[in-house]
C-alpha positions as CSV (number, residue, x, y, z in Angstrom):
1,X,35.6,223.6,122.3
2,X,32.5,221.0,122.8
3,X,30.4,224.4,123.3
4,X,32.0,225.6,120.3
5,X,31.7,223.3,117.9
6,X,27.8,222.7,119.3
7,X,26.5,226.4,118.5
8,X,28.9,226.9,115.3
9,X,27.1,225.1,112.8
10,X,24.1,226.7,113.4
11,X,25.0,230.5,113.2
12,X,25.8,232.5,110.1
13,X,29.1,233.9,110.6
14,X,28.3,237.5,111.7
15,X,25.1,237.3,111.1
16,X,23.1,235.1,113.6
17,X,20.9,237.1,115.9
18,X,20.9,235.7,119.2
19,X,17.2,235.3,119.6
20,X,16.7,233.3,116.6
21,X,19.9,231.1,117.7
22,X,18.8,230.3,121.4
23,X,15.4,229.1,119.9
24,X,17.7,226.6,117.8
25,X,20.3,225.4,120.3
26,X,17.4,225.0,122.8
27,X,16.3,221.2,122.1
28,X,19.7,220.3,121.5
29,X,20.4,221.6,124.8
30,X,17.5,219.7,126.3
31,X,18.2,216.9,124.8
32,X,22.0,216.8,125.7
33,X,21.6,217.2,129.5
34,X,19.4,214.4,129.9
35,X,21.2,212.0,127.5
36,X,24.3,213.2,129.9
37,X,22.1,212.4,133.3
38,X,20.4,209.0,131.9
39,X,23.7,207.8,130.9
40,X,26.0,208.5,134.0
41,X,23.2,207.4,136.3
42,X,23.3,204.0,134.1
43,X,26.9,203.5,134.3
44,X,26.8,204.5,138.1
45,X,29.5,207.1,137.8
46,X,29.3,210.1,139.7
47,X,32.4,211.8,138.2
48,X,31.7,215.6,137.5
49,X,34.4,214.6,134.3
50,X,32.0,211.5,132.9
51,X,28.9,213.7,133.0
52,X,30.6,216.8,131.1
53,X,31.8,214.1,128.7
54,X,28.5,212.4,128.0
55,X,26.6,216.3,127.5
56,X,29.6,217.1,125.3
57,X,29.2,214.4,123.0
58,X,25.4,214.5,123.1
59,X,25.4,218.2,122.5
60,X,27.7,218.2,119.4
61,X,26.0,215.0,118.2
62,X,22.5,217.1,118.0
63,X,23.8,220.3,117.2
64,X,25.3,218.3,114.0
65,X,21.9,216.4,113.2
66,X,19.9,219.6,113.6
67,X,22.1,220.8,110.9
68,X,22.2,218.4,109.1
69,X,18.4,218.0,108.8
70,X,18.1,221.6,108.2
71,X,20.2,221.9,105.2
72,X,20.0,218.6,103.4
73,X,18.1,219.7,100.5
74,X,21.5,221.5,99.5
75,X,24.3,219.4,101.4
76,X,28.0,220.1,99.3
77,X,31.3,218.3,100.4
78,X,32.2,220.8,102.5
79,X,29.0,220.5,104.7
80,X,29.4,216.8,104.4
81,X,32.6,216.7,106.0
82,X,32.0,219.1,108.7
83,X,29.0,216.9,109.4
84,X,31.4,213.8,109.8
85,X,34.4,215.3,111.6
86,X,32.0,216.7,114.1
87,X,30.5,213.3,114.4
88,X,33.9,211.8,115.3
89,X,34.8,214.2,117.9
90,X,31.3,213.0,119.9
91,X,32.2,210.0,119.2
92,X,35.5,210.3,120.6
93,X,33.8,212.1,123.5
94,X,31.6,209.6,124.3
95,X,34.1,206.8,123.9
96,X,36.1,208.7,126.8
97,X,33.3,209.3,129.3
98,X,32.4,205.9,129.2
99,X,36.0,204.8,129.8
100,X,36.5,206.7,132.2
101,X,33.0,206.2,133.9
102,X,32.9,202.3,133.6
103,X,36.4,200.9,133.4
104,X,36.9,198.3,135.5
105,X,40.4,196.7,136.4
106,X,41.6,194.1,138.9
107,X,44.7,192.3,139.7
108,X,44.7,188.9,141.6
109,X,46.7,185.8,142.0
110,X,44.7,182.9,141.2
111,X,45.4,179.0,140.9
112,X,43.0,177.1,137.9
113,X,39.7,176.6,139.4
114,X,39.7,179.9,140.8
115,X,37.4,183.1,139.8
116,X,37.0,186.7,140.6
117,X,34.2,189.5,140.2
118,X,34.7,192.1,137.7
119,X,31.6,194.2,137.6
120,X,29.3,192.8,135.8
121,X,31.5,189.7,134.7
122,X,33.3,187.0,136.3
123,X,36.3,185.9,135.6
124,X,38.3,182.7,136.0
125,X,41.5,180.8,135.1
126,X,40.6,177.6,133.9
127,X,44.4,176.3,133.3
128,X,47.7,177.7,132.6
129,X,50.0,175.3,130.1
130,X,53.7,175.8,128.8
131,X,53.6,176.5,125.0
132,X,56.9,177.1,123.0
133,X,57.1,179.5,120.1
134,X,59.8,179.7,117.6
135,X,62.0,181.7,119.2
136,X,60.3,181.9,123.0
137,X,59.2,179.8,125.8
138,X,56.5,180.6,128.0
139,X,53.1,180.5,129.4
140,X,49.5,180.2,128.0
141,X,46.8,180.9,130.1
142,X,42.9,179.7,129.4
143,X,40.6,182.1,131.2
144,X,36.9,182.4,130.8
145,X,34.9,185.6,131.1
146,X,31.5,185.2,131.5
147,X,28.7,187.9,131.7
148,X,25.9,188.3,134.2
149,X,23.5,186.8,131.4
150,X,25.8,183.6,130.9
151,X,27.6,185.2,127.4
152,X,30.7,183.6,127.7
153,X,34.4,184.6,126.2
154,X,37.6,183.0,126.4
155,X,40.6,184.7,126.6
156,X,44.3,183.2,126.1
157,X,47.1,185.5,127.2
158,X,50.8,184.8,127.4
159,X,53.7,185.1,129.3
160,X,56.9,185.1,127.4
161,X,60.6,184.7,127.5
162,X,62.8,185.0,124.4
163,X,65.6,183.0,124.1
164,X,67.9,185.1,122.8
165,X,67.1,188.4,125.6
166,X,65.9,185.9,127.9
167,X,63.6,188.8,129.1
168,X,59.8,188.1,129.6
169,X,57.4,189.9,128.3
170,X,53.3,189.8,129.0
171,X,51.1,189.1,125.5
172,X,47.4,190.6,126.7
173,X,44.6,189.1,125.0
174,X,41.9,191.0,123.6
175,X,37.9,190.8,123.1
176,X,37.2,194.3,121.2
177,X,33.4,195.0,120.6
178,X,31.9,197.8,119.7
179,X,30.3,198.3,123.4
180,X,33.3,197.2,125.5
181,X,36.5,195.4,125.0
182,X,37.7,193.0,127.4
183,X,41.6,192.4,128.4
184,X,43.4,190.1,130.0
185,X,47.3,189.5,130.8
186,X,48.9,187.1,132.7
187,X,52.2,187.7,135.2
188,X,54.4,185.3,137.0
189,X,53.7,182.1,139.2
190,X,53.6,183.2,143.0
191,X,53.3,180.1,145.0
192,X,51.2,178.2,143.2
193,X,48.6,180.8,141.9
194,X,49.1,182.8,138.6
195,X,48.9,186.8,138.8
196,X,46.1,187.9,136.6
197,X,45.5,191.4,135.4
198,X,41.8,191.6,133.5
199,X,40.3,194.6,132.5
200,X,36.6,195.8,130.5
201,X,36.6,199.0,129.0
202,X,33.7,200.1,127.8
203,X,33.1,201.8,124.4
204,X,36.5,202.2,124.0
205,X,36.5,201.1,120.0
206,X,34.6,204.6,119.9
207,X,37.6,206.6,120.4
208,X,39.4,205.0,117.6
209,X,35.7,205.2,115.3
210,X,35.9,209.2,116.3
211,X,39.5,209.7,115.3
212,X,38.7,207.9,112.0
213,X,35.5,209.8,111.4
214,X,37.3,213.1,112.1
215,X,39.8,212.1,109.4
216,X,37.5,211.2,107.2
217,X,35.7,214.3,107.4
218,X,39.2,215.8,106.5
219,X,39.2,214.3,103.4
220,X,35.9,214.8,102.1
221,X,36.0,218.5,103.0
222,X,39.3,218.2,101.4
223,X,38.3,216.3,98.0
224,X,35.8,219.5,96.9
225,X,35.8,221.4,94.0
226,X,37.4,224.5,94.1
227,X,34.9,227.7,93.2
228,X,34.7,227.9,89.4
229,X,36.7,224.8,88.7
230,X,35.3,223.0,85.5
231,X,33.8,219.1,85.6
């Protein structure tokens, strides 16, 4: 489909010689492999899956620009939203290599005080407190991630239990940014030390920014005039 989507804008329907066509797809090709390479060597993945995502999304992504550079001096609605759909789906590519390239996860059972290694971030639980909610008792936990270039984000998850279930129930807290999210949940006491769950995901936001782009391409696609329709 990535292939697809890559060669279609650039080739009259049944008319698009395949000479003329190879010479266009060419750089885009070029350009797509090592945009695929540099990347997956940078996020030290060496999943055959990561590397097909990263061309995919490069390859649509310059296909579309190539397009849309070639045809601006008469762009309509229709163009404009094929321009942005397309644009989502490499975006939702992307978003999907990189998660599945550079997620990292780790569980571990840590009293306050205590810190783990998480790639490229650490990790630790500073204190864990009782907090009561309006219709819940549990847990808040204070933990600190803090990059390999001292950025520093704090985190506070809960652990739950409603009073009227009396079931608990894990509230994960979230840092989303738009080049990874980190996540954090915390679990029950085991002697002592409080089970931690912490994740970063990067680019994940770009799966949701593909999905929104692809709609919105719907819509302006959508929104044209029909042939002959009067303004």
């Amino acid at each position: 489909m990535a292939l697809l989507l890559g060669i279609g804008p650039l080739a009259s329907w049944r008319h698009a010689p395949l000479g003329p066509m190879l010479r266009r797809i060419a750089l885009p090709a070029i350009a797509s492999g090592v945009f695929a390479c540099g990347v997956a060597a940078g996020s030290g993945s060496n999943s055959p899956a990561a590397w097909i995502g990263f061309a995919a999304a490069a390859w649509i992504a310059t296909t579309t620009l190539a397009d849309a550079i070639a045809r601006h001096h008469a762009p309509t609605r229709a163009l404009a939203g094929m321009w942005l759909a397309h644009l989502g789906v490499a975006a939702f590519a992307f978003g999907v290599a990189s998660v599945g390239a550079g997620e990292r996860g780790l569980d571990a059972a840590l009293r306050p005080g205590e810190s783990f290694a998480l790639g490229s971030w650490r990790v630790a639980l500073q204190q864990v407190g009782k907090v009561r909610g309006a219709n819940y008792d549990g847990h808040r936990a204070n933990v600190l991630f803090t990059s390999a270039d001292g950025r520093q984000v704090a985190l506070q998850p809960e652990r739950r239990v409603y009073r009227a279930l009396g079931t608990p129930t894990t509230e994960a807290a979230i840092d989303p940014g738009i080049t990874r999210d980190l996540v954090v949940s915390i679990g029950e006491p085991v002697d002592g030390a409080w089970l931690l769950r912490a994740h970063v995901k990067p680019f994940v936001d770009w799966i949701w920014a593909g999905c929104a782009l692809m709609a919105l391409g719907g819509l302006v696609a959508a929104s044209r005039r029909p042939a002959g329709a009067s303004r």
